[in-house]
C-alpha positions in Angstrom: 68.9 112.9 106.5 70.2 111.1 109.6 68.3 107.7 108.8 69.2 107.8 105.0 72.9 107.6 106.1 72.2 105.7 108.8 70.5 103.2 106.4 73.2 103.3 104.1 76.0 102.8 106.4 74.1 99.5 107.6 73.9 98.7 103.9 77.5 99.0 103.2 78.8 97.2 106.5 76.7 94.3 105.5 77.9 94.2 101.9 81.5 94.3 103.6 80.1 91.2 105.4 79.2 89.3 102.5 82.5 90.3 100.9 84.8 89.3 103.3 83.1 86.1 103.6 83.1 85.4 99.8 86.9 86.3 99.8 87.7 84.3 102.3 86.2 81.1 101.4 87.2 81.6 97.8 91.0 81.9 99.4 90.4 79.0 101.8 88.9 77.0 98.7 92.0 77.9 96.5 95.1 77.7 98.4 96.7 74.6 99.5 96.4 74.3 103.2 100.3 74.3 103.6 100.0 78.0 102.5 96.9 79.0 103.8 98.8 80.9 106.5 101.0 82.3 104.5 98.4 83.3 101.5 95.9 84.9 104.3 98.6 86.9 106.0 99.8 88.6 102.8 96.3 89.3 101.8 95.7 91.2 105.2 98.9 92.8 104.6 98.1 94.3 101.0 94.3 94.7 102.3 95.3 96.8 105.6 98.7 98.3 104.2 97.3 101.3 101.5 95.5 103.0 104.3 98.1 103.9 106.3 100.5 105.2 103.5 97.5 106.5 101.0 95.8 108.8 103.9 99.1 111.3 104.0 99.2 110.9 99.9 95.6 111.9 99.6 96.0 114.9 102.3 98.6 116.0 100.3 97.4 115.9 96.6 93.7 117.2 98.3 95.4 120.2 99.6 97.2 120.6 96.3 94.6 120.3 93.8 91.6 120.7 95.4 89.2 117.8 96.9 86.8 117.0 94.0 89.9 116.7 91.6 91.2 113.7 94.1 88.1 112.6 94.7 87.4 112.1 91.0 90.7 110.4 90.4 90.0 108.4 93.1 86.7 107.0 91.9 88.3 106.3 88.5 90.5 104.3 90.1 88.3 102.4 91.9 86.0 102.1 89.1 88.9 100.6 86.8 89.9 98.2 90.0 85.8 97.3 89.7 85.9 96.7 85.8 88.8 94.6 86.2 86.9 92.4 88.8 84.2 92.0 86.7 86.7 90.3 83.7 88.7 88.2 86.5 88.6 84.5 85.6 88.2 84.1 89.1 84.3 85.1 88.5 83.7 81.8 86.3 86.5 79.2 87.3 84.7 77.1 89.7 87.2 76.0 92.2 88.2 71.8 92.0 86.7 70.1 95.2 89.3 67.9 94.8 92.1 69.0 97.5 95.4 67.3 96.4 97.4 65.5 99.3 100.8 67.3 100.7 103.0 66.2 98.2 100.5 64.5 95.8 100.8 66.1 92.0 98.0 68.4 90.9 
């Protein structure tokens, strides 16, 4: 059982690996480079922020109505955050190469 997990745990973090890269290029692609700071610091604070103030939420509700109950909502969730990924214009819209100048019109 041990390797399985083991195995699937390595499968995940590199699937995380590939993600993050993807996102980031994508964000680095599509943000003009005056707000690249400012874009890449709010995603890291809407990407870190849920886990912090979801944990004590999902202790709570767990405790309340029971583990698989949460869990299932949970997974719903996550499943309607997957289907909405999968209709995201961002999926086909190539980014433009072209990089306008500070200042220059789009």
């Amino acid at each position: 059982m041990v390797p399985v997990l083991a195995g699937l745990v390595a499968l995940i973090l590199f699937c995380q690996g590939v993600a993050g890269t993807c996102s980031m290029s994508l964000r680095q692609e599509i943000t003009p480079d005056h707000l690249l700071g400012r874009v890449t610091s709010a995603f890291w604070t809407v990407h870190y922020l849920p886990g912090p103030l979801g944990a004590p939420l999902v202790t709570f509700a767990a405790a309340r109505a029971g583990v698989p109950a949460v869990m299932l909502v949970l997974g719903l969730g996550l499943g309607f955050v997957a289907l909405i990924a999968a209709f995201s214009p961002l999926r086909t819209r190539a980014p433009s190469l072209h990089r306008p100048a500070h200042g220059e019109a789009l």
